[in-house]
C-alpha positions as CSV (number, residue, x, y, z in Angstrom):
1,X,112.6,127.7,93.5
2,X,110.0,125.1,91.7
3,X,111.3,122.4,94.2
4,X,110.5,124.6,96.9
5,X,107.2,125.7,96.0
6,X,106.4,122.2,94.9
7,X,107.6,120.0,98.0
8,X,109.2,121.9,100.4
9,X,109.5,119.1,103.0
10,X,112.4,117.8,101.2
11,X,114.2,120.9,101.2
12,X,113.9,122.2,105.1
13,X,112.8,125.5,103.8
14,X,109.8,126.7,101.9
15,X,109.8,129.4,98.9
16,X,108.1,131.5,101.4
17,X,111.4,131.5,103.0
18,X,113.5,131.5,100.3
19,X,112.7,134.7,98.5
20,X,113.6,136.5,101.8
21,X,117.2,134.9,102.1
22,X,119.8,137.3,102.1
23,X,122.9,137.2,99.5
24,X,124.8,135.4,102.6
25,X,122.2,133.2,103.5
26,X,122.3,131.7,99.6
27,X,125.7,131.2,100.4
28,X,125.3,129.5,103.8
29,X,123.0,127.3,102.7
30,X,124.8,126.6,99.0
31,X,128.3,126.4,100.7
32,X,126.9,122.9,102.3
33,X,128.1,120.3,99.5
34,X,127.7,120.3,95.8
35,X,124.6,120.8,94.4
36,X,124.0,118.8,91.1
37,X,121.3,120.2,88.6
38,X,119.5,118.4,85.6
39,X,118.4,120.5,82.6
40,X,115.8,120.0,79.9
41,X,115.2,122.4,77.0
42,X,116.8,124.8,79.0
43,X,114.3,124.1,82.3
44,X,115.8,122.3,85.6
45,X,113.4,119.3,85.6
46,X,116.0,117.6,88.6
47,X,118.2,118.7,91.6
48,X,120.2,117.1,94.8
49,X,123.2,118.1,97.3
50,X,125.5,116.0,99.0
51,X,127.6,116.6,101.9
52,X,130.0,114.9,104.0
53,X,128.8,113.1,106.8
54,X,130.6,112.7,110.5
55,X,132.3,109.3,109.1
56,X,134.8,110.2,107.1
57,X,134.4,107.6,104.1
58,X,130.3,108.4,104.5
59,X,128.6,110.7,102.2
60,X,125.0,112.2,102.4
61,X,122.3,113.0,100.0
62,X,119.7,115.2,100.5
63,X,117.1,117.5,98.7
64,X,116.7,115.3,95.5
65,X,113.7,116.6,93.5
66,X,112.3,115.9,90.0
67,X,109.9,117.9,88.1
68,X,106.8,116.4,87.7
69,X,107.0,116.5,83.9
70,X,110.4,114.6,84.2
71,X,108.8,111.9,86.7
72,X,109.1,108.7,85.0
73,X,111.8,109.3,83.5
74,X,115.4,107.6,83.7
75,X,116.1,111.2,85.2
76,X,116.7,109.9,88.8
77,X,118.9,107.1,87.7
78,X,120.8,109.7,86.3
79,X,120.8,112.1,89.2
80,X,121.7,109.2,91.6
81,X,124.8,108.1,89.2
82,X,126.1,111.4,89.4
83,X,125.7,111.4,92.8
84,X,127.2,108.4,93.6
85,X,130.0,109.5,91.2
86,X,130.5,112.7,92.6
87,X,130.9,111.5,96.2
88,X,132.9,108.6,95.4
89,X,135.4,111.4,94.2
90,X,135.1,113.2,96.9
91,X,136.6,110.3,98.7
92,X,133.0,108.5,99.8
93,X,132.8,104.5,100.0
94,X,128.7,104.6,101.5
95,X,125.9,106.7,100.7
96,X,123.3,107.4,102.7
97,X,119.8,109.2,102.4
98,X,116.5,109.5,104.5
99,X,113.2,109.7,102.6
100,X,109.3,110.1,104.7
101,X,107.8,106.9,105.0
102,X,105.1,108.1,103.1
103,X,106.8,108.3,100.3
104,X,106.4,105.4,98.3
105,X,107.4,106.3,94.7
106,X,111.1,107.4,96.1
107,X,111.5,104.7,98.3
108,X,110.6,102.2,95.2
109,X,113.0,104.3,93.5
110,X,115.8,104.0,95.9
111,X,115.2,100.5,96.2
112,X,115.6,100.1,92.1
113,X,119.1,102.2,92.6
114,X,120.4,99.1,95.1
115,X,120.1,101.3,97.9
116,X,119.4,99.0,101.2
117,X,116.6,100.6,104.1
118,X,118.9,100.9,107.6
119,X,116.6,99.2,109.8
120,X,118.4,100.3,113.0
121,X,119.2,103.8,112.0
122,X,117.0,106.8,112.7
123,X,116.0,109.7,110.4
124,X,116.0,113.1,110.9
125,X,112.6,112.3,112.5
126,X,110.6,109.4,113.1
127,X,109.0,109.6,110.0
128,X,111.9,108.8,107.6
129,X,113.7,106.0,107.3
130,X,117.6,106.1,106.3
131,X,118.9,104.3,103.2
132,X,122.6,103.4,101.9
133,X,124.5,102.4,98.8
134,X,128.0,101.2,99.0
135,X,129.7,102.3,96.2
């Protein structure tokens, strides 16, 4: 619920939102690809879900946050190897992700990872740009 409260542009939702959800919408929205969580002293300091995409070998990432206090960090290499590991069981062979333009600490990020920017591929909006990894 931090995420959400914190930035929930990267989440589709807000915590305003959330704390009305019903039992089944939880499970709608969890029921959507694994969810990997990152724990420090007993405090999730890092989330992200994948999902299938409409390729079959293609996998999607989406909702990655890090707590502030774990910003810095080697967190998000860590997130994105599980990840990367998690959908490559799953049967994935490409990765991809959109981040806002704006963001310029996750797409430096992303970039560090080896993921490549998709010049000829939309984002959700025209205000992302996609990214991919083969694995």
């Amino acid at each position: 619920m931090a995420s959400l409260a914190e930035e929930p542009y990267a989440f589709g939702s807000t915590y305003v939102e959330a704390v009305t959800f019903s039992d089944q919408d939880w499970e709608s929205h969890l029921g959507r690809g694994p969810y990997l969580i990152a724990e420090q002293d007993g405090l999730d300091v890092g989330i992200v879900r994948l999902a299938p995409g409409d390729e079959e070998d293609v996998w999607w990432l989406y909702s990655l946050w890090i707590a502030p206090k774990a910003r810095g960090t080697e967190l998000i290499t860590l997130l994105l190897q599980a990840a990367e590991e998690t959908a490559q069981q799953q049967g994935a062979q490409l990765l991809k992700l959109d981040v806002a333009q704006g963001n310029g600490r996750a797409i430096a990020a992303y970039l560090r990872q080896g993921y490549v920017a998709l010049d000829n591929e939309a984002g959700t909006d025209d205000l992302e740009i996609v990214f991919s990894k083969s694995l």
